[in-house]
C-alpha positions as CSV (number, residue, x, y, z in Angstrom):
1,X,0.0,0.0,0.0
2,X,1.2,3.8,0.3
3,X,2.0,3.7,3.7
4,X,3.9,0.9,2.8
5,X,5.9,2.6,0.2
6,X,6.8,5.7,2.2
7,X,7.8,3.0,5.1
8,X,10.5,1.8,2.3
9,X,11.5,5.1,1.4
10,X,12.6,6.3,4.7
11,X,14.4,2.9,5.3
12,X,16.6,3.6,2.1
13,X,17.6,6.7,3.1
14,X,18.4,6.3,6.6
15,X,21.4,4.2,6.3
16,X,23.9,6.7,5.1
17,X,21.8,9.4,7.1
18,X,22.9,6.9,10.5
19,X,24.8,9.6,12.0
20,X,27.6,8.9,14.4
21,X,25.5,10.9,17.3
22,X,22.5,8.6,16.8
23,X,25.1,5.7,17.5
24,X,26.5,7.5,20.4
25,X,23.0,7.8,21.3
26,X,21.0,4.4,21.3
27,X,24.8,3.2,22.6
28,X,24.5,5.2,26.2
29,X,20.9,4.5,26.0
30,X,21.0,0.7,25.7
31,X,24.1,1.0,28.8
32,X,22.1,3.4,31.0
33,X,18.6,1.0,30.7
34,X,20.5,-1.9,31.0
35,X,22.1,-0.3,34.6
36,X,19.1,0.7,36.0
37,X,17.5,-2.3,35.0
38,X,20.0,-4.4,36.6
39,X,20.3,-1.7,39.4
40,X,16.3,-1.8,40.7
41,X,16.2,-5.6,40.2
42,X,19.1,-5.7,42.8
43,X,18.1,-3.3,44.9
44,X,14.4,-4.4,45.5
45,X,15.3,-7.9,46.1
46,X,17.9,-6.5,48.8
47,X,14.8,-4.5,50.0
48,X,12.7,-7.2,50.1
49,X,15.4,-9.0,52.4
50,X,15.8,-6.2,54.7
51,X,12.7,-4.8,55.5
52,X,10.5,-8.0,54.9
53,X,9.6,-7.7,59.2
54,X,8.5,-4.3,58.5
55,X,5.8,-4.6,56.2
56,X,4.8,-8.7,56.5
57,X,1.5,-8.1,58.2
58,X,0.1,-5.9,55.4
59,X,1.9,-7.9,52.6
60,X,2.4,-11.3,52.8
61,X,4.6,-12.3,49.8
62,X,7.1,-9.9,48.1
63,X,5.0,-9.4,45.0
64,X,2.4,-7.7,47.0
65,X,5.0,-5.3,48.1
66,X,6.7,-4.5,44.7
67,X,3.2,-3.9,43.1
68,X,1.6,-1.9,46.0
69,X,4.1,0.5,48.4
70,X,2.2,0.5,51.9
71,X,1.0,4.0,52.9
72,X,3.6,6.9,54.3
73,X,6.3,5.2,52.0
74,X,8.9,8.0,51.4
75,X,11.1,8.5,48.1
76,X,14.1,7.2,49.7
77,X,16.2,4.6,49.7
78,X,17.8,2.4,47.2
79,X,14.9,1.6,45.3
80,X,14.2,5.0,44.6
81,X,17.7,5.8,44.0
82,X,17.1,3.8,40.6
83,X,14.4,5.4,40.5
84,X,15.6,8.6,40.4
85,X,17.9,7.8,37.9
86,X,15.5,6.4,35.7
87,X,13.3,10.0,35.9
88,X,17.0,11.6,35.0
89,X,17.4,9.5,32.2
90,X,13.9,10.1,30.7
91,X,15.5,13.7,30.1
92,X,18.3,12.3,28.5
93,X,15.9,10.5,26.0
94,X,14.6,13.4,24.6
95,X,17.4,13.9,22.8
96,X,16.1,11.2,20.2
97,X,13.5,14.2,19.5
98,X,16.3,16.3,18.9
99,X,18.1,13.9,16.8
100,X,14.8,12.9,14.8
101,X,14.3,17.0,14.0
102,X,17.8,16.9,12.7
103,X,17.7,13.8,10.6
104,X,14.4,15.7,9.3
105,X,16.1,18.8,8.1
106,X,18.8,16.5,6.5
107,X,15.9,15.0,4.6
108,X,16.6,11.3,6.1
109,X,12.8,10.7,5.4
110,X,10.3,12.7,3.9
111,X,7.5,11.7,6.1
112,X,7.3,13.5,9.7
113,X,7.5,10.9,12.5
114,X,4.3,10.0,14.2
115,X,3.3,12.6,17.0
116,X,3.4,9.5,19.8
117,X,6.9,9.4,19.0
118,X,7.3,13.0,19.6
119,X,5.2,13.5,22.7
120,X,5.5,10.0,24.7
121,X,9.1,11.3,25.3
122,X,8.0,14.3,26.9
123,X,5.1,12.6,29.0
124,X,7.4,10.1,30.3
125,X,9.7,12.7,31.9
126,X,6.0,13.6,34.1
127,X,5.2,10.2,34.6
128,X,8.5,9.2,36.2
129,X,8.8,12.8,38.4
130,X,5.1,11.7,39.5
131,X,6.2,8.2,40.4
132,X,9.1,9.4,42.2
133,X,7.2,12.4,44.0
134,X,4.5,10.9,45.1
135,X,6.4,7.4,46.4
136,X,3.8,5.7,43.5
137,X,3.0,2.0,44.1
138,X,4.1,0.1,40.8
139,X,6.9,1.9,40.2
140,X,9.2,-1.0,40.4
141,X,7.1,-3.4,37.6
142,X,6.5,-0.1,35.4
143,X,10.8,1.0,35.5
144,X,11.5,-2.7,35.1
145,X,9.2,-2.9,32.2
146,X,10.2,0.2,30.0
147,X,14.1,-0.3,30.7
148,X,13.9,-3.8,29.4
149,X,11.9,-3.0,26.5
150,X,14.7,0.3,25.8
151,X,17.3,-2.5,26.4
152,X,15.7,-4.4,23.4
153,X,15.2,-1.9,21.5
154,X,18.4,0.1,21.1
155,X,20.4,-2.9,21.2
156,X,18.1,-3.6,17.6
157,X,18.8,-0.2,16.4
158,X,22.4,-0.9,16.9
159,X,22.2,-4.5,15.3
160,X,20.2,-3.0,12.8
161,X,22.3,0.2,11.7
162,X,25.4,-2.3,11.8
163,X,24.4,-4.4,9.5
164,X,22.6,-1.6,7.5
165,X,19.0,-2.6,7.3
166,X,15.9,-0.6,8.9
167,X,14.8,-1.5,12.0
168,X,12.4,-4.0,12.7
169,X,9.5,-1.8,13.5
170,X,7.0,-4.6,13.4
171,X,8.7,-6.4,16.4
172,X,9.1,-3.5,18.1
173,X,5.3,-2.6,18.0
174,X,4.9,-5.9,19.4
175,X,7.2,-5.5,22.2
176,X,5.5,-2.4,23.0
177,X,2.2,-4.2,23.2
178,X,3.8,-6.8,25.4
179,X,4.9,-4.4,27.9
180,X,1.2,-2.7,28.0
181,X,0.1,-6.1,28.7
182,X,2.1,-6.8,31.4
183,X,1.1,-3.2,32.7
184,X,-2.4,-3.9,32.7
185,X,-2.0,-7.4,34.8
186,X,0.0,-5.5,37.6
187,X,-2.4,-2.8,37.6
188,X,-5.3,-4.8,37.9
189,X,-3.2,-6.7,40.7
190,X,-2.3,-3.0,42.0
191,X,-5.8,-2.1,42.4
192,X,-6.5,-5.6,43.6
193,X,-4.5,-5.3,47.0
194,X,-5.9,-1.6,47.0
195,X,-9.3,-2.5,47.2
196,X,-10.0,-5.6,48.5
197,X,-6.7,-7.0,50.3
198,X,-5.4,-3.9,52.2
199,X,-7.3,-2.0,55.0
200,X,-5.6,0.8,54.6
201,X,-5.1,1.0,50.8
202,X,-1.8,1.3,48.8
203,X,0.5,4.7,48.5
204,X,0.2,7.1,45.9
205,X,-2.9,6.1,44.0
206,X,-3.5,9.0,42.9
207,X,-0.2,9.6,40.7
208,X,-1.4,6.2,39.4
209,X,-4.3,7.2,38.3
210,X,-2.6,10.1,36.0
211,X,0.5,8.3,34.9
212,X,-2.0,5.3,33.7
213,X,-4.3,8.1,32.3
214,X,-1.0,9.7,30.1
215,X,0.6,6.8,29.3
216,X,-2.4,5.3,27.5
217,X,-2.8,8.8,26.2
218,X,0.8,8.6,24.6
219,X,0.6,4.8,23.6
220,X,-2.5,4.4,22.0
221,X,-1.9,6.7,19.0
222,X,1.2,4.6,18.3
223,X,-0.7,1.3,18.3
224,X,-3.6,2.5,15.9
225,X,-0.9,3.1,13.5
């Protein structure tokens, strides 16, 4: 179809137009998801071990604790030292905006990028603040999540720029989907414990609410491509 042929076009031309700084770019992005990754995975597993008498009565396994902070939880810590670095590096990503303007001016493709792929940048630098603020119960799944999926993904960007073909936007699209589906189990899990298994409910609910809200906001547009 058209779409189709545009889809080749911009393929084509983006090999030579594979800049050094987009390189540089998906490089330190692949090494900073894969640290923080790594880093919250560590962390809340030595949290779990540590502080497992502290909130046992209000969640029995460790699951319940990583989807649903108890109430009064505070932003510190080690967990939300990853945590804050995962907000920082959600600045650091949009730079691909930046780089996806120049590429534009250099007339790497002559079809503008989808306005998801412009804006979900941008909402995810809220999103993570709001997590981080408000001490947001499924933070830990949701980090977890979107660095393994950036793992994946730049690590194919790199493959795929190596070897000189376009990236595999079809698989990718699918990750995505995968990661939204794994979202929407721990929320309904989230709200789960919140309502039913927990007197007191879980922390930051609210900030849940409006991160859920923007992120489908940003997402959706992508996936009715």
């Amino acid at each position: 179809g058209h779409g189709h042929g545009h889809g080749q076009e911009s393929s084509i031309s983006a090999a030579p137009c594979y800049s050094a700084a987009m390189a540089a770019y998906n490089l330190s992005m692949l090494a900073a998801s894969s640290c923080i990754f790594l880093g919250l995975l560590t962390a809340a597993q030595v949290e779990i071990e540590e502080t497992r008498w502290l909130w046992r009565r209000s969640a029995p396994t460790p699951i319940h604790w990583m989807l649903c902070f108890p109430l009064g939880t505070r932003p510190s810590g080690r967990v939300f030292f990853w945590s804050y670095a995962f907000y920082l590096s959600r600045y650091y990503a949009l730079l691909e905006n930046l780089l996806l303007i120049w590429r534009r001016r250099r007339r790497c493709f002559s079809n503008l990028p989808p306005i998801g792929l412009v804006v979900r940048p941008c909402l995810l630098v809220i999103t993570a603040f709001l997590s981080l603020q408000f001490s947001q119960s499924l933070q830990i799944p949701a980090i977890l999540a979107q660095t393994a999926l950036d793992v994946v993904v730049y690590w194919q960007l790199l493959v795929s720029a190596a070897l000189g073909r376009p990236a595999p936007r079809r698989l990718l699209g699918r990750l995505r989907l995968a990661q939204l589906a794994f979202l929407a189990v721990a929320s309904a899990g989230l709200l789960w414990i919140h309502f039913f298994r927990r007197r007191e409910g879980c922390n930051g609910m609210l900030s849940w609410a409006v991160t859920a809200l923007l992120d489908a906001s940003a997402t959706l547009p992508l996936l009715l491509r």
